[in-house]
BARONU-800864 format. One record per residue (C-alpha): residue in three letters; x, y, z. Coordinates in steps of 0.1 Angstrom, whole numbers, padded with zeros to 4 digits, always signed. Layout:
BEGIN
ALAXYZ...
***
This chain:
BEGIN
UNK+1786-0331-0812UNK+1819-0343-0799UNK+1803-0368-0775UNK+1780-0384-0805UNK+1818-0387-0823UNK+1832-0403-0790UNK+1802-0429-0787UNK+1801-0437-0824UNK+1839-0444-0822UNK+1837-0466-0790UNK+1803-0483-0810UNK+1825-0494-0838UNK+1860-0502-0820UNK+1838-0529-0796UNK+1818-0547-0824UNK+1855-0547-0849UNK+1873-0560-0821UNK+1894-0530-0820UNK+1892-0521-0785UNK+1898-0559-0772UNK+1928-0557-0794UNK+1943-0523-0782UNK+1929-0526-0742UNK+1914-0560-0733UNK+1950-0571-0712UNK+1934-0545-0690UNK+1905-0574-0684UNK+1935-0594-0666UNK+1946-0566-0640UNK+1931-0574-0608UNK+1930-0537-0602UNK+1935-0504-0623UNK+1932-0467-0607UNK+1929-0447-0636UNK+1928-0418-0618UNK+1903-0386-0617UNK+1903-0350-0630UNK+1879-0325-0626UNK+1880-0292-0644UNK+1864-0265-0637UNK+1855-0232-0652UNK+1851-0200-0643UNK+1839-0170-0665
***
């Protein structure tokens, strides 16, 4: 399932440091709007 891949990946990028390395400047931005989607469909 793709969401068990997702989860797994996120797992192992946060305890090898991975993530901090790629992302964690965003831990400095006093704000961040990432934004929303929503999708939606229809048969």
């Amino acid at each position: 399932m793709v969401i068990d891949r997702l989860v797994a990946e996120l797992r192992r990028d946060l305890e090898d440091g991975s993530w901090e390395q790629r992302h964690g400047r965003l831990r400095d931005l006093p704000a961040l709007d990432a934004g929303m989607l929503l999708l939606v469909a229809q048969p």
